[in-house]
N, C-alpha and C positions, 0 to 999 in steps of 0.2 A: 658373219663372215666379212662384209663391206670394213667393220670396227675396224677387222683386223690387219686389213690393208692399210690403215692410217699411221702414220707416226708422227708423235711428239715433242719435242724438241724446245728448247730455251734461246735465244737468240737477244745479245744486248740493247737492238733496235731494229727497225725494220728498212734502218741500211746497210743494214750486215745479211742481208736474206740475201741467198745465193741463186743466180740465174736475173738480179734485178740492178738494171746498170746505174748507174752517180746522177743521172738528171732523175731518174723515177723513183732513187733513195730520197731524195733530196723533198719532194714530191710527197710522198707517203710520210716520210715522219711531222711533216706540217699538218696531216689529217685530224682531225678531232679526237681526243680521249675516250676510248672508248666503246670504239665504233666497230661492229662487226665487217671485216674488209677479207675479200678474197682476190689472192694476185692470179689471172690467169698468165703463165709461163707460156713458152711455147712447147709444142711436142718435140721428145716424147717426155719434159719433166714434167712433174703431177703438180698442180694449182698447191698457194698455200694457205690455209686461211690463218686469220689473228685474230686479236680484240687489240687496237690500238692503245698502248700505253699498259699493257700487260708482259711482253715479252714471249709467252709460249705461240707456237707455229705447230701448228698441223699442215702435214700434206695432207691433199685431196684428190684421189685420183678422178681418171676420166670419167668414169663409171659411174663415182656418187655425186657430180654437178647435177644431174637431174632432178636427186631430192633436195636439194639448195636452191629450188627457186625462187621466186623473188622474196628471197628471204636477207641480202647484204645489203648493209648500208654504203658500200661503196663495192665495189668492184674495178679492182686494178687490170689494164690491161699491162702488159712488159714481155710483150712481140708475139702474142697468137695472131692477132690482129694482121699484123705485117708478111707472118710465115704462110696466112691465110688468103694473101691477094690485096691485101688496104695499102699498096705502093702505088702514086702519083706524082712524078719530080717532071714537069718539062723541061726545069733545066739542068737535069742530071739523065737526061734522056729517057727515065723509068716511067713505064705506064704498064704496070700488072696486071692492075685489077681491071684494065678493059678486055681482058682474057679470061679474067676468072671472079666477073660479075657476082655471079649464082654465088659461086663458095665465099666471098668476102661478103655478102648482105649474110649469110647463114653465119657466118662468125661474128659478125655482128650482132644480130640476133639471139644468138649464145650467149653473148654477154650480157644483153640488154634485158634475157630474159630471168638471169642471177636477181637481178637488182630489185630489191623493196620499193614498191609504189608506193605514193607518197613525199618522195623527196629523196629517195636514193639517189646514188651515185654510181655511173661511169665514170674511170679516168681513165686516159689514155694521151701517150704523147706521140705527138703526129709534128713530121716534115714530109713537106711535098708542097708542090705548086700547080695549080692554084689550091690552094689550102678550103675554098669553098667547095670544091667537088670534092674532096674526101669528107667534108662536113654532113654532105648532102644524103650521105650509106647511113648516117645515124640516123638524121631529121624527117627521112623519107617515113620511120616510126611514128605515128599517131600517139599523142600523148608522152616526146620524148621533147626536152627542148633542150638545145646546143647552146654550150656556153664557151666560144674560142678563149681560151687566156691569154694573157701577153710571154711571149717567148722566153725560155730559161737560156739565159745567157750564161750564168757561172759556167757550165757545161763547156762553154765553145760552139764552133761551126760542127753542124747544118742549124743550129737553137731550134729544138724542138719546142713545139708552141702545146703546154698542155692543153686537150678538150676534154670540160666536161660534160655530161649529160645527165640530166635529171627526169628521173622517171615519175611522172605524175600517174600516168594510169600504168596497169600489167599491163607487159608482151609478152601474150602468150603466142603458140601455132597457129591461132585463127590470124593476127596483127601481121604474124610473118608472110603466110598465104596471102592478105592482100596488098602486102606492101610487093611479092615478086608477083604478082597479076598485074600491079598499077606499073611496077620501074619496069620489069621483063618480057613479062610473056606479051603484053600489049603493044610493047615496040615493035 
C-alpha cells in the first residue's frame, strides 16, 4: 500500500523540481553523481527523493520517511526547516524559534535522522542573524559537525549562506532525548 502512494516522474534536472526555489536549484545540481538525495519540502508537499544525475523523482510522503532512516546520502532541506520555527533575523525583527524551541530541534532532528552516518549529508540554506545561533539547533547533535558556506550571492538579497552537516555517527531518538534534556528541559 505505502508503493502505492509514490509517484514517479522524469524531471530534466533537479532545477526543475517544483516547490524548490533558484538558490537551492543551484545548490543541488552541484551535488555529486550519484547520490541518493531526499528534498524535504515543506507541508503539506510530500519529500522528493532522486539519484543525482539520473533524472527520475519520486515523491515521498510523510508516512514512509520513517523507513528512510539514515539511509540518504544528502538530505535537502527547501523550507520544512523554516515552516518548522528555524527563523532568526535581528535585523529583520524575526525571532520564531524562541517560541517554538521544542518543534524546531524536532525538525531538525527529522532531518538529521534521514541521513547515512558516516559522511552523509544535511543541506540546508539558512539567513538570519546571528547566523551562529541558528547553527547551534544542528551542533547541539553529538556526532553532527557544521560546515557554514560562504553565501550564494547569484540569488540576490537576503544571500542565503548554505549549511552543511555531516553525520558521523546515527541520530537516533535516544540523541534527540538527550540533546532536549541538555538545550530544554535543564533550563
Amino acid at each position: 500500500a505505502a508503493a502505492a502512494s509514490q509517484s514517479s516522474s522524469t524531471v530534466p534536472a533537479p532545477g526543475a523540481l517544483p516547490g524548490v526555489d533558484k538558490a537551492l536549484a543551484a545548490v543541488l545540481d552541484a551535488l555529486p553523481v550519484s547520490s541518493l538525495v531526499l528534498v524535504r519540502r515543506p507541508a503539506p508537499l510530500p519529500a522528493l527523493r532522486l539519484r543525482t544525475g539520473e533524472g527520475s523523482v519520486e515523491e515521498v510522503e510523510e508516512g514512509q520517511l520513517g523507513g528512510m532512516a539514515a539511509s540518504m546520502d544528502w538530505v535537502v532541506d527547501a523550507g520544512e526547516l523554516a515552516q518548522c520555527g528555524l527563523v532568526f533575523d535581528l535585523g529583520a525583527f524575526r525571532w520564531d524559534v524562541l517560541g517554538r524551541i521544542e518543534e524546531a530541534l524536532r525538525a531538525v532532528f527529522a532531518l538529521l535522522a534521514l541521513v547515512r552516518p558516516g559522511g552523509g549529508r544535511l543541506l540546508m540554506l539558512l539567513a538570519g542573524d546571528p547566523m551562529e545561533y541558528l547553527t547551534a539547533y544542528f551542533s547541539a547533535f553529538s556526532g553532527v559537525r557544521v560546515e557554514l558556506q560562504p553565501a550564494v550571492t547569484a540569488v540576490g538579497p537576503p544571500f542565503p549562506r548554505p549549511l552543511e552537516c555531516v553525520v558521523e555517527a546515527r541520530v537516533d531518538e535516544e540523541a534527540f532525548e538527550a540533546v532536549m534534556e541538555r538545550e530544554v528541559h535543564a533550563e
